[in-house]
ROSEKOL-143671 format. One line per 4 residues: number of its first residue (from 0); their letters; for each residue z, x, y of C-alpha. Coordinates in Angstrom, 2 decimals, decimal comma, padded with zeros to 5 digits. Layout:
BEGIN
NUM> A> Z X Y ~ ...
END
This chain:
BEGIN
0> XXXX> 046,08 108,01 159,11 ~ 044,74 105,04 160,96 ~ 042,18 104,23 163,47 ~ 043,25 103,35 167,03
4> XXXX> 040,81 100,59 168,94 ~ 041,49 102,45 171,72 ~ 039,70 105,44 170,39 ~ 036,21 107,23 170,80
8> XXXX> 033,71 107,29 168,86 ~ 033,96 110,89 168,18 ~ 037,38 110,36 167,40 ~ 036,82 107,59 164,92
12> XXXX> 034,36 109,62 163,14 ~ 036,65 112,76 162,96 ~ 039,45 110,64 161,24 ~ 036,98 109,12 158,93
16> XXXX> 035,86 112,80 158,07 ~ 039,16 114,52 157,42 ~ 039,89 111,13 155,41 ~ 037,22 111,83 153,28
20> XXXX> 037,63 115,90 152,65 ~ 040,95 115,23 152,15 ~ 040,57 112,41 149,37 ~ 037,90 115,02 147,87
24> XXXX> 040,15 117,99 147,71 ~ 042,87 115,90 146,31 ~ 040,62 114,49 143,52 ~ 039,95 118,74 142,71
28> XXXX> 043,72 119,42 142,83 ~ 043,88 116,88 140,54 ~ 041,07 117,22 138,20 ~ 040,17 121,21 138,83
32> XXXX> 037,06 120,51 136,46 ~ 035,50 119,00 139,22 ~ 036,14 121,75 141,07 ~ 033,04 123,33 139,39
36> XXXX> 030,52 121,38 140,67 ~ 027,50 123,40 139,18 ~ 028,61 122,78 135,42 ~ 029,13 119,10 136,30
40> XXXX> 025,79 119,05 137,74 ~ 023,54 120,70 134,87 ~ 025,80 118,89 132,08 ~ 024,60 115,30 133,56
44> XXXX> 020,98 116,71 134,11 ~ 021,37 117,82 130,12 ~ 023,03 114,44 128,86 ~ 020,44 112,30 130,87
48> XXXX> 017,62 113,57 129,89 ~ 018,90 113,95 125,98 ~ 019,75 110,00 126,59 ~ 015,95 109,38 127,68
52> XXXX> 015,16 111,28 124,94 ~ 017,11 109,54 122,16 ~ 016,04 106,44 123,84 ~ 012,61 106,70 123,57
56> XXXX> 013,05 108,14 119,52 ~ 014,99 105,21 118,84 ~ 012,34 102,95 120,30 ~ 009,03 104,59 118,92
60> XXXX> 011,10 104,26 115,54 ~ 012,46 100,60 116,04 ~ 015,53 101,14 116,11 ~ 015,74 099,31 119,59
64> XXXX> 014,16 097,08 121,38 ~ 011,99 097,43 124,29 ~ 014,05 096,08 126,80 ~ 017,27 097,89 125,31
68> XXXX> 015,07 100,87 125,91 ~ 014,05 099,93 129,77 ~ 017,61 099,21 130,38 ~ 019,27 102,36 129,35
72> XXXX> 016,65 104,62 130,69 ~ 016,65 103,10 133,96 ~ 020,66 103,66 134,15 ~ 020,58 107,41 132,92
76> XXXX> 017,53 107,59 135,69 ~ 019,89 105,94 138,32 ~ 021,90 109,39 137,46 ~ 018,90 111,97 138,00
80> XXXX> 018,53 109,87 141,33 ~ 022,06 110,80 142,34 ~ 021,57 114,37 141,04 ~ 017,94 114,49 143,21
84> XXXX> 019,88 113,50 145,92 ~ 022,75 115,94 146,00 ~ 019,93 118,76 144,79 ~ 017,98 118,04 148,28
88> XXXX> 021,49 118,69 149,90 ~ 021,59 122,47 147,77 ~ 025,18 120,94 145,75 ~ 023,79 122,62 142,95
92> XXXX> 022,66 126,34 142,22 ~ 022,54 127,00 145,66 ~ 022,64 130,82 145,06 ~ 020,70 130,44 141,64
96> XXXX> 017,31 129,48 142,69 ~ 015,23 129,11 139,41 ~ 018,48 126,56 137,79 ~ 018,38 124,89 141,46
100> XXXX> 014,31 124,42 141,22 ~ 013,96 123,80 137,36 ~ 016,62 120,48 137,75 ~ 014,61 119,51 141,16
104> XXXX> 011,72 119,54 138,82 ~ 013,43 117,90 135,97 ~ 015,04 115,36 137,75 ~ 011,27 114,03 139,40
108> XXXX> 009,23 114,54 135,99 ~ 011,76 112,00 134,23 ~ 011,75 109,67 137,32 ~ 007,85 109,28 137,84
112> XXXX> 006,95 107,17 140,69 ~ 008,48 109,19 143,22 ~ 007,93 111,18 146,10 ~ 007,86 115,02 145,62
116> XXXX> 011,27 116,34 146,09 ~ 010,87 119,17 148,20 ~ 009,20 116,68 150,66 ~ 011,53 114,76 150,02
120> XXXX> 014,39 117,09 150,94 ~ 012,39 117,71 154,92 ~ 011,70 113,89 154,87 ~ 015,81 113,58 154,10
124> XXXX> 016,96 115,87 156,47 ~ 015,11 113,57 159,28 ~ 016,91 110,66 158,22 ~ 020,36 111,94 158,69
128> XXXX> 018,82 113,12 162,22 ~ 017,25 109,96 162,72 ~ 018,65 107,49 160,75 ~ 018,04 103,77 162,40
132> XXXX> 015,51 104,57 164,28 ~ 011,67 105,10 163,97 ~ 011,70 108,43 163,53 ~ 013,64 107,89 160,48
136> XXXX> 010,74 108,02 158,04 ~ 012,39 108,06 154,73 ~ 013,92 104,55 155,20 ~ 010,90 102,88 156,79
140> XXXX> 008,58 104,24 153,95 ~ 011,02 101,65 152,15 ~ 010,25 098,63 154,43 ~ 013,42 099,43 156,22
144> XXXX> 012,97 097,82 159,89 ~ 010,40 095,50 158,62 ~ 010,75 091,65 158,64 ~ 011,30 090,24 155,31
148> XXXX> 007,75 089,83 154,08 ~ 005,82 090,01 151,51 ~ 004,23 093,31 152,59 ~ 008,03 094,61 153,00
152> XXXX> 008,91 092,95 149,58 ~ 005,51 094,69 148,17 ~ 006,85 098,13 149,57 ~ 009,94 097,47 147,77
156> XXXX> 008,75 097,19 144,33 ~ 006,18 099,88 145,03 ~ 006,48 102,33 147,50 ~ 003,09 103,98 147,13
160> XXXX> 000,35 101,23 147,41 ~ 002,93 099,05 149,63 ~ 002,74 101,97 152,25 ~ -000,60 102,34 151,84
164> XXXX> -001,53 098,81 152,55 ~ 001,17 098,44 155,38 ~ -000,87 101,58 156,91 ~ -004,13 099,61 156,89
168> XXXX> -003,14 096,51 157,72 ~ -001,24 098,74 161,16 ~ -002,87 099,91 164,47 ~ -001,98 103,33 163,21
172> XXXX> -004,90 105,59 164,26 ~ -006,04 108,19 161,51 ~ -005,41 105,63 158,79 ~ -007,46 107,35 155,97
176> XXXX> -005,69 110,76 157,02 ~ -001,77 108,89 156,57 ~ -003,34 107,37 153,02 ~ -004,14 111,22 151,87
180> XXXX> -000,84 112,37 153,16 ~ 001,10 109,36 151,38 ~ -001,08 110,55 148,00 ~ -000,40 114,64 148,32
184> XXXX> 003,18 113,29 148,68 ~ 003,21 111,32 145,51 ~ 000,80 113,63 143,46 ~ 000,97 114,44 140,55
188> XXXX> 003,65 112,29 138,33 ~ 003,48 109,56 141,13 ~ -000,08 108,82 141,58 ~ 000,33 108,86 137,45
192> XXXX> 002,76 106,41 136,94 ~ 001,38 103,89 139,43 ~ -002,13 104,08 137,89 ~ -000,21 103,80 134,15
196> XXXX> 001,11 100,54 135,74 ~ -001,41 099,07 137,22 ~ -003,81 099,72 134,41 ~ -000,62 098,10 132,05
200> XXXX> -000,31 094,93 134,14 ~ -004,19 094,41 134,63 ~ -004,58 094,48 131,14 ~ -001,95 092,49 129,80
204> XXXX> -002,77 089,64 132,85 ~ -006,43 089,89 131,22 ~ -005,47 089,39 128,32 ~ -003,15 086,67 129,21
208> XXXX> -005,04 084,60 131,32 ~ -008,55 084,59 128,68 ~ -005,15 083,47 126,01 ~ -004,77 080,84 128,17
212> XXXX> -008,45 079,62 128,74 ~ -009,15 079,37 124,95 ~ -010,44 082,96 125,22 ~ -010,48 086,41 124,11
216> XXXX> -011,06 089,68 125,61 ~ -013,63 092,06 123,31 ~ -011,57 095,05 124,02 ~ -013,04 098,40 122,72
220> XXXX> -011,19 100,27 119,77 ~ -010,74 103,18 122,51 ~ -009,41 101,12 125,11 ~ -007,18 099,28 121,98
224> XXXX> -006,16 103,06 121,27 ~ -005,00 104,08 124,89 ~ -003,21 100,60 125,43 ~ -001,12 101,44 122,52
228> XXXX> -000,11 104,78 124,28 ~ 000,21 103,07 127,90 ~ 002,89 099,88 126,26 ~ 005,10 103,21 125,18
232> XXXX> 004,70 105,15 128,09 ~ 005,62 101,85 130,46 ~ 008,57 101,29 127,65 ~ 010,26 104,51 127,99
236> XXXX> 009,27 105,64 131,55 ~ 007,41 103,49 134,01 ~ 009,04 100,21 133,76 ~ 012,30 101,87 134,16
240> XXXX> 011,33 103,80 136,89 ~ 009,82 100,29 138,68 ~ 013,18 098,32 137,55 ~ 015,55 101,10 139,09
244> XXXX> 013,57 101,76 142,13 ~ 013,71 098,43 143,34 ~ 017,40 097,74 142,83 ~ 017,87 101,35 144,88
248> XXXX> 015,47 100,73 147,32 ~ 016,61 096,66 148,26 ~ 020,36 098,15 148,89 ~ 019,48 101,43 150,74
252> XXXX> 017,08 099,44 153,24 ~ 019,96 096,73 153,51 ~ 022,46 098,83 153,92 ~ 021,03 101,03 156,27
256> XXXX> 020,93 099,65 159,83 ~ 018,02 099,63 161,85 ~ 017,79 099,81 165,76 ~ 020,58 100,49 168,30
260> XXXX> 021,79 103,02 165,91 ~ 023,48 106,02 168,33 ~ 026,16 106,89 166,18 ~ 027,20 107,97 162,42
264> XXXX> 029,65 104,89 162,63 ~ 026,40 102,42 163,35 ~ 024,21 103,78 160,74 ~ 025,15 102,23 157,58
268> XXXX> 027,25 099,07 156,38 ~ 028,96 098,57 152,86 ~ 027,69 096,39 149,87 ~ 029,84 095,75 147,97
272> XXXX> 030,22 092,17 146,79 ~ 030,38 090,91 143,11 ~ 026,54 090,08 143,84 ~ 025,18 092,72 144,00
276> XXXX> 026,57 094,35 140,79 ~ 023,16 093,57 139,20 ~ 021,53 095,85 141,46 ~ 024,31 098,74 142,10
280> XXXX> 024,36 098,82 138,30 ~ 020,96 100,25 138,47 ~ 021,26 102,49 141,44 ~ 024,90 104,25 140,93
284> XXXX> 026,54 101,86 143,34 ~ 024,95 102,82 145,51 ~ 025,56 100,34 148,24 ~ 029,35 100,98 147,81
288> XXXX> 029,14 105,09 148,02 ~ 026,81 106,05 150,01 ~ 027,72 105,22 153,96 ~ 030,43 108,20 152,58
292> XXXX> 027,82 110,66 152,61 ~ 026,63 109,84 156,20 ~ 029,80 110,76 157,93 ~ 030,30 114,06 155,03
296> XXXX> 027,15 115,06 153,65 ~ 028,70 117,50 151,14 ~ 030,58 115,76 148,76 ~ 028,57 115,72 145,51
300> XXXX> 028,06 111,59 143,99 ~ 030,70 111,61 141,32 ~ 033,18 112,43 144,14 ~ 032,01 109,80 146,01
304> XX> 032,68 107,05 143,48 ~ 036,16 108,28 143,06
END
């Protein structure tokens, strides 16, 4: 099967499909496990969480290290992402509702940080509508479109008070209106984490810079008490969630054009060079994988990669 020059558009993209279905269906012939795409699903939901799990006992015990700890979690994460992602796309449970809901909820508790995923899933939908151009919300909430700058590398690392300053630093009208509807989106586990990390790095820079000065901060045996609980929590959650979010976010608003996007074949290029292992290796590879998905939106990750 090749592609002609000569050829539309429409044709292009119908070879490209039929490519892909038919390199999925031979990967099911092949491997008829795969085939039964629910059981894969749940059994990576089970094992990921059980490997946050036994990640943060071996930690709290000392078994491992803290930055053993962020590293792991943030790669089993990178696989709730994927799952999330096929979820919004009903790959899983689709005619069992209360497995289908319980991993949507699973999957955003032990990835906190991020944006509800029911809103997600409208927010989603619009993107494959929309993708390139403003309407395309989900990828310009992640500085996609937006010169390099340090507001767009600010959204980056943190998509919830990077927004919220891009919106008042904008000619947006209605700007404390967009700032409640960027919270309700992120609320609960989002507006959590974020205030667990800012409270974490404002205490430990503190700290720091009175170290520094020949000085010492008379922190209160409470506030002593609830740091202790904050360093764990940002050990086996946050700064996971911070490291794996920014490796996903920096490829998926790279590798998603934006502007003079009026076609599947436009909206997406491939990253794939040795350089950016560090970051695929947090995000699934995803830079590789995903322009797949734009042209057949069915095909569940694992699929993908093969």
């Amino acid at each position: 099967m090749a592609i002609e020059s000569n050829q539309s558009e429409q044709e292009k993209v119908a070879l490209i499909r039929q490519a892909i279905r038919e390199s999925g269906d031979h990967w099911r012939r092949k491997v008829p496990i795969l085939a039964n795409t629910n059981l894969i699903g749940l059994s990576i939901f089970i094992a990921s969480i059980m490997g946050v799990c036994v990640s943060a006992y071996f930690y709290l015990n000392g078994t491992i290290n803290a930055l053993v700890c962020i590293l792991v979690v943030a790669i089993l994460t990178s696989l709730l992402h994927e799952l999330e992602h096929d979820l919004i796309h009903w790959q899983y449970f689709k005619n069992n509702k209360l497995i289908h809901h319980f991993m949507m909820l699973g999957v955003w508790i032990f990835r906190p940080g991020t944006i509800n995923p029911w809103i997600r899933r409208h927010l989603h939908f619009l993107h494959h509508k929309t993708s390139g151009t403003e309407k395309d919300i989900e990828e310009r909430g992640i500085g996609n479109g937006q010169a390099y700058t340090a507001l767009r590398w600010w959204i980056m690392f943190d998509p919830v008070f990077g927004n919220i300053a891009k919106i008042l630093l904008g000619n947006e009208s209605r700007k404390a209106f967009r700032v409640a509807r960027l919270l309700a989106a992120y609320f609960p586990f989002g507006i959590v984490a974020v205030s667990v990390w800012y409270l974490f790095l404002g205490y430990h820079l503190t700290s720091g810079v009175s170290h520094l000065l020949g000085a010492s901060v008379a922190w209160s045996d409470t506030t002593l008490v609830l740091m202790s609980y904050i360093n764990q929590a940002v050990v086996i959650l946050i700064a996971p969630h911070y490291l794996r979010s920014f490796c996903l976010i920096f490829i998926s608003s790279s590798m998603h054009y934006y502007g003079n996007v009026d076609s599947v074949l436009k909206q997406t290029q491939v990253l794939k060079h040795w350089y950016f292992w560090p970051l695929q290796l947090f995000c699934f590879n995803f830079g590789s994988t995903h322009g797949i998905h734009h042209f057949v939106v069915g095909e569940p990750f694992y699929i993908r990669q093969l």
